[in-house]
Residue, then its C-alpha position, 0 to 999 in steps of 0.5 A: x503409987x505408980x500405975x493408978x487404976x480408974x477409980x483413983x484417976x477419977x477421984x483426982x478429978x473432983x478438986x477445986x479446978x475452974x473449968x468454964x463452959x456455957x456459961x459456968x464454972x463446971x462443978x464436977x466433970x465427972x457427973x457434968x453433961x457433956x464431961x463426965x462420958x470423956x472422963x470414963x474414958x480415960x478412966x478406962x485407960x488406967x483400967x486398960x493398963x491395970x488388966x492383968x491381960x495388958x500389963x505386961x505390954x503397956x508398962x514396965x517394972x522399975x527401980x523400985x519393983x513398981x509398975x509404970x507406963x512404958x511412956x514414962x521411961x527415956x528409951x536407952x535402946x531400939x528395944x525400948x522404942x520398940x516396946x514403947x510402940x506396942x504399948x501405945x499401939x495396945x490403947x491406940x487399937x482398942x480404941x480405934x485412935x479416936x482419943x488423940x490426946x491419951x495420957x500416953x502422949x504426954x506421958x511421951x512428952x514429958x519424958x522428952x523433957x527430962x531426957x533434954x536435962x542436958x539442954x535445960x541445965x546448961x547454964x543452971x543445973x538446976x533447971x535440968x535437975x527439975x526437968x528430971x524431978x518432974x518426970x519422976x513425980x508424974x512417973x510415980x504419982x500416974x499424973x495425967x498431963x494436958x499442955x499448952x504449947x501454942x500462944x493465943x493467936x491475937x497478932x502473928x504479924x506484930x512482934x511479941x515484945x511491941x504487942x500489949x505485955x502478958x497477952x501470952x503468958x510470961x513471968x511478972x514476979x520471980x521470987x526464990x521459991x516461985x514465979x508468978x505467971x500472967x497471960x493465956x496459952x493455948x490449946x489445953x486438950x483434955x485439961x478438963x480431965x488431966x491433973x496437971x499442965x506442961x506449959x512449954x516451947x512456943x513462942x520463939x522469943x527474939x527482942x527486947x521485952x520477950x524474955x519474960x515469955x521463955x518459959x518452961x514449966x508444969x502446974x496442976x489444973x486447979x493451981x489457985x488463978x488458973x482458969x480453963x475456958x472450954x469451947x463448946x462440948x460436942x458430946x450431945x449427953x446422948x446414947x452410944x447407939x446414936x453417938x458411938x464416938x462423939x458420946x466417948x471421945x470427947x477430949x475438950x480444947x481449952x484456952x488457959x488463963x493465967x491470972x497472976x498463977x504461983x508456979x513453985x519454982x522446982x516445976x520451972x526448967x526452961x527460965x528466960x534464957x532465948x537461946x535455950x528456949x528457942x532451941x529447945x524443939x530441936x535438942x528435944x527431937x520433939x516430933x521424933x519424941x511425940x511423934x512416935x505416939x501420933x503415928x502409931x495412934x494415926x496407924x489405929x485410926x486409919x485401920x478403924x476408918x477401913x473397917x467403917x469404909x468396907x463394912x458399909x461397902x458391904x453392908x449395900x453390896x457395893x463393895x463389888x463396884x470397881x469404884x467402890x473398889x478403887x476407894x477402898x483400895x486407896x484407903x489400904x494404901x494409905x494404911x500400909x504406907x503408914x504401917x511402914x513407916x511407923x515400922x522405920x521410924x524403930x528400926x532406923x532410930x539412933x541414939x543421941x550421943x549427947x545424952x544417950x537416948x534412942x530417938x525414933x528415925x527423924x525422916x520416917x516421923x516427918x513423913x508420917x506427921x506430913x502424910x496422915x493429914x492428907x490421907x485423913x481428909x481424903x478417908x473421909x471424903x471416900x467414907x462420904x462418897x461410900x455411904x451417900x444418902x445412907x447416913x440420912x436413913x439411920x434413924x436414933x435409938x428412940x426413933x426406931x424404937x417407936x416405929x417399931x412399937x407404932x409399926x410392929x417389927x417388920x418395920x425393920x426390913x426398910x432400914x436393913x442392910x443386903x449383908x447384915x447376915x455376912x460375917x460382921x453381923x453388924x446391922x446398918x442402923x447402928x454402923x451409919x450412926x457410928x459413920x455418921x458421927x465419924x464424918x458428918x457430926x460437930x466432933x466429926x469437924x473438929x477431929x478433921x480440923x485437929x488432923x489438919x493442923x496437928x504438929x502446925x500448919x502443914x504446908x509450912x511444915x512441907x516447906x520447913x522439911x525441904x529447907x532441911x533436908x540434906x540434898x548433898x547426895x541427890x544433887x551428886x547423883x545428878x552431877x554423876x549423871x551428868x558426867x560425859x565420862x560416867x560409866x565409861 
């Protein structure tokens, strides 16, 4: 089948999947409130890469003269890399990165999966033959993938194996053609709209009774005993005048219950092994994989924050104040800091000579994973500070509707902006709203939470990176200088 289109991807969502919210199982979430305008969101993916006028960026022709997505193929060269970055640049642009969790992404990861065949297989080659197996079933069938990679945050400080068994999810029955997993995993983003789960990489494994938690393996949403408990949606079922983000891009975090889920055993490739387990975020180059998606799609979102933070600059005339300047100007800082590196993380890619594939520059994704979250809450704050008490005269559609029927239309001069005629021609009302559910509404919070915590905690991240990092040359440089007899 390869590359589906909207319609296909919709039907695929209207099974037997048990998606828990407010109370109750959702029956549909293609019709459900606060579901069903995410899933025309994606829908409209799979129609974005349908377009004639995209397809030749975003996929590619394969082995067998079908279209797929260009994150589905293991780069072989830089040029590879250098066309899976447009693709996901193409989507992450249109959209102004505001749906961090596109299928492109998993798409990425599970094709991280089947390049680490090596890795998996190293004691049963089977395991990696079903790492390859699974990347060419999603690959063909266009699956859309959601993951959990974290376990529940219950006891970080008790050791896994002298904690209650299974509050994570691990293995409780092994047969020849299945296993039979129990527990949770978290933190299941877009599961309500995906088909399919990536459970995988955490937790690291290490005593007695942990074994049974080093697992690896894919499973679809509606898998018999799996359950997707969802946190609140923060699409208020509202119009896009008055929630232009909150009512489009709402991805839905979930926590996955398994209870007692029969996972076939071709979907397992990383089985009760601690040290191919516990390694295999590193022979994976899991952030320079997944990565490469999140700082393309931060690029998009800090170029749309620009615009929100110049065209309300504009909009009061105060984008001629040297204050407002100076923010403005380190939000395009920001910008083309990250521009650059997502340029070097291509251009300085190397090859694995373990299994041939090309993995964007290790420095340059760390930089990148390390800065945006910085450089996202401080955008925001810039916007807040921009926009003062304007986010609270924007009236919603049906407000200025009636104040215009009770007032007449000159009413509309109160809520008008000094540049509305300028060369945007957006009107303030609309663009606070759309400011407003960027920085100030309940998505608004998650997304900033989301930035915060993305790939981990970010000063263990910080510290993690010093620790790694080769310091041979700096420390011989201040040895060179240090030297009486340097330069003569």
């Amino acid at each position: 089948m390869a590359m589906r289109d909207g319609a296909a991807y919709l039907a695929g969502l209207r099974d037997s999947r048990r998606i828990w919210h407010n109370g109750a199982v959702v029956t549909d979430v293609t019709t459900a409130p606060g579901f069903k305008n995410a899933a025309r969101t994606i829908a409209a993916y799979y129609d974005f890469q349908c377009d004639p006028a995209n397809r030749d960026i975003v996929s590619y022709e394969d082995e067998d003269g079908e279209r797929s997505h260009r994150s589905f193929k293991i780069p072989r060269s830089k040029q590879d890399l250098r066309d899976r970055g447009a693709a996901f640049a193409a989507w992450a642009e249109h959209t102004g990165g505001q749906l961090g969790r596109a299928p492109d992404y998993m798409n990425a990861a599970i094709a991280g999966v089947a390049a680490a065949k090596h890795h998996w297989g190293q004691n049963d080659p089977q395991l990696g033959d079903h790492a390859v197996q699974i990347l060419e079933h999603c690959r063909r069938n266009d699956v859309c993938l959601t993951h959990t990679f974290i376990t529940p945050q219950i006891d970080r400080k008790t050791p896994l194996g002298e904690q209650e068994p299974f509050l994570t999810a691990g293995v409780v029955e092994r047969a020849s053609d299945r296993i039979v997993v129990r527990g949770a995993r978290i933190l299941g983003t877009l599961a309500p709209f995906s088909d399919e789960n990536l459970s995988m990489v955490l937790p690291i494994v290490s005593g007695e009774n942990e074994d049974k938690y080093a697992l690896g393996f894919t499973i679809p949403v509606d898998a018999p005993g799996l359950h997707w408990v969802c946190r609140d949606s923060f699409d208020p079922n509202r119009s896009t005048y008055d929630y232009p983000i909150s009512s489009r891009f709402e991805e839905i975090d979930t926590v996955a219950v398994f209870d007692d889920v029969e996972v076939p055993w071709e979907n397992v490739f990383d089985y009760q092994d601690a040290k191919i387990h516990n390694t295999a975020l590193m022979v994976m180059r899991f952030h320079e994989s997944l990565g490469h998606h999140v700082i393309v799609k931060n690029v998009a979102k800090a170029r749309f924050l620009l615009g929100v933070a110049h065209l309300i600059a504009e909009n009061a005339q105060t984008n001629s104040f040297i204050n407002v300047q100076i923010r403005l100007g380190e939000i395009v800082t920001m910008l083309q800091t990250l521009e650059s590196i997502a340029i070097a993380a291509v251009e300085g890619a190397v090859e694995n000579p373990d299994n041939g594939v090309w993995y964007c520059n290790a420095n340059a994704i760390q930089s990148g994973l390390r800065l945006f979250p910085e450089y996202y809450v401080q955008i925001i704050d810039h916007i807040k500070q921009i926009g003062g008490s304007n986010f609270m005269a924007a009236p919603s559609e049906a407000n200025m509707e009636a104040i215009i029927e009770a007032l007449g239309p000159s009413v509309e001069r109160y809520f008008a902006g000094a540049a509305e005629t300028s060369e945007s021609g957006i009107a303030k009302v609309p663009l606070f709203r759309l400011a407003w559910d960027v920085v100030g509404t309940s998505l608004a919070g998650r997304q900033e939470l989301y930035e915060r915590f993305f790939f981990g905690d970010q000063q263990v991240s910080k510290s993690q990176s010093y620790l790694r990092y080769d310091k041979s040359e700096a420390i011989e440089t201040v040895g060179r200088l240090l030297d009486p007899e340097f330069l003569g």
